[in-house]
N, C-alpha and C positions, 0 to 999 in steps of 0.2 A: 387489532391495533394497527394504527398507521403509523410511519417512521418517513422520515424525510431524508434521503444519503444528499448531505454535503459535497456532491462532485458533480463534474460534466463530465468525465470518465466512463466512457460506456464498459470498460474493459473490468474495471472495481467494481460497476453495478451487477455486471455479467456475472463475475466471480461470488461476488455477496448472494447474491439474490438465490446460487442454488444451495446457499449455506442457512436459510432462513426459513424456519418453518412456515406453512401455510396462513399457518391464524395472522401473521405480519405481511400486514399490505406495503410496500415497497415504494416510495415514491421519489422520482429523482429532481434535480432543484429546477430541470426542463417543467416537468410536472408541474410545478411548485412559482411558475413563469418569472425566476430567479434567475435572469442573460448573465448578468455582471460575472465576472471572476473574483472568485473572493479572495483578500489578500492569503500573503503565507509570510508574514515577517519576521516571525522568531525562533529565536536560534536553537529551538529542543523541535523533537517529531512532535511529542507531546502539547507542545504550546501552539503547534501552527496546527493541530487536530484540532483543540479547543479553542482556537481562535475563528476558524471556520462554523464550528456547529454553532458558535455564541453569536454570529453573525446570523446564521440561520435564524436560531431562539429567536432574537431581537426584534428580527422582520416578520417571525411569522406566530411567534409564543407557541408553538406545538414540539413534542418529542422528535428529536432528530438527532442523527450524528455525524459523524465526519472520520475523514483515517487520514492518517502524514506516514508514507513508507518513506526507508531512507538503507540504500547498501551502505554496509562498514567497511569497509579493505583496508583490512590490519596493516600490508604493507604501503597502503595509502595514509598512514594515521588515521586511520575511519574516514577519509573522505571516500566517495561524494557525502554519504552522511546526509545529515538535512538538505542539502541543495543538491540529490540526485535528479531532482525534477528536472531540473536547469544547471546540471554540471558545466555541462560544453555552451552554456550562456541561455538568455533569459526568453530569447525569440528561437533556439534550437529544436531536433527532434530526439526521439530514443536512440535514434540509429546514432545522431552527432555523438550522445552522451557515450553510446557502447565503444564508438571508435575512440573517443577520447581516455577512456579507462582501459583498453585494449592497447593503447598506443604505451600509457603512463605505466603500466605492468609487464612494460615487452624484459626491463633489466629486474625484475622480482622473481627468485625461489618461491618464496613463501606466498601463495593466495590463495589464503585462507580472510575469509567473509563471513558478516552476518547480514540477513535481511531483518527487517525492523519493521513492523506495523504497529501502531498505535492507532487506536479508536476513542475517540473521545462522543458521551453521548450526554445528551442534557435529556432525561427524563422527569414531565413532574416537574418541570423547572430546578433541577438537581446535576452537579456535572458530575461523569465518571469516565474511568479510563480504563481500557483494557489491551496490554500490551502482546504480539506472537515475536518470537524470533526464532529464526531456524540457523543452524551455520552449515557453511556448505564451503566451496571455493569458486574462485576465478576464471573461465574455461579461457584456455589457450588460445583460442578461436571461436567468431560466429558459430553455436551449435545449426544444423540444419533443421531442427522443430518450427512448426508452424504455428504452435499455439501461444498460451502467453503472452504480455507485452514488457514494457520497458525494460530491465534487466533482464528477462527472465530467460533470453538466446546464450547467455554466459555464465551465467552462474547454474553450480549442479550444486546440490544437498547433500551433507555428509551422506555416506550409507547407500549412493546412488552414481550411475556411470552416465546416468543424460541429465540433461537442463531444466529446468522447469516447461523452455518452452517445447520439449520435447516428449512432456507428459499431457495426458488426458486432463480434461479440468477437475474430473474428481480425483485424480493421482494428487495433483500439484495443491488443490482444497484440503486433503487428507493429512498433507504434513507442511506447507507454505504456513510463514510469519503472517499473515493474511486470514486464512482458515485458524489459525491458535487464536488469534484478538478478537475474530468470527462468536468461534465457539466460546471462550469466555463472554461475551455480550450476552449471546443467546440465551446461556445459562442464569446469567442475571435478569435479561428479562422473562424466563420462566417461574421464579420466584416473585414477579410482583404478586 
């Protein structure tokens, strides 16, 4: 089976691709010679997933899917939330976004977090969604892990004293909001 991931994210392709059984060929929209940025305009993870892979469908009519993560900080109101991509603005990096929520949490007790991944895939011309969340908290500070990207230097997982990006990739696969929407997918596409 071939699958088309909805991103120029090499870091989501990296991540996916060691969660995906063999018999699923992997193709990214580089592959796929899809330059454009595909929008992200609506206000759920859910609807900018499925707005991405239906953009896919459209141009290419084959199975493909797409993911929209989004951190919650309860004492943010759930912001960044859907617009973690581009917290700290629209031409920023991860580092702007981390200082910017590092900065906003310096007067917070309480950070307590969730991460959020949502999968939306059009299989068979059919859409579906398969959501992970993990809750974890805030780190006080830059962790010093090397791996991981965008959030993943400051935020640790409940039940855990490092960061995501302080774990192995199969640690961080094994229980990340990522790896949860992963393995739901997988599982449905095992049952075609």
């Amino acid at each position: 089976m071939k699958l088309v991931f909805a991103t120029h994210n090499k870091h989501k392709v990296g991540e996916i691709s060691q969660l995906l059984p063999s018999s699923i060929k992997l193709l990214t929209l580089k592959d796929v010679a899809i330059e454009e940025d595909i929008p992200e305009t609506a206000d759920t993870l859910a609807a900018n997933a499925m707005q991405k892979a239906m953009y896919v469908y459209m141009k290419l009519k084959t199975d493909c899917f797409s993911d929209d993560t989004g951190l919650e900080i309860d004492a943010l109101g759930g912001r960044p939330g859907v617009y973690s991509a581009r917290y700290a603005g629209e031409k920023k990096t991860a580092s702007d976004n981390i200082k910017k929520v590092l900065t906003e949490m310096q007067e917070h007790k309480n950070r307590s977090a969730t991460f959020k991944t949502v999968i939306a895939a059009i299989i068979e011309g059919k859409p579906f969604l398969f959501e992970g969340a993990v809750k974890g908290f805030i780190a006080g500070q830059w962790t010093p892990g090397q791996n991981g990207f965008g959030y993943d230097p400051i935020f640790i997982p409940d039940g855990h004293m490092i960061s995501f990006a302080q774990m192995s990739l199969e640690e961080k696969n094994s229980l990340s909001h990522r790896g949860q929407a992963v393995k739901k997918f997988v599982d449905f596409l095992k049952k075609l």
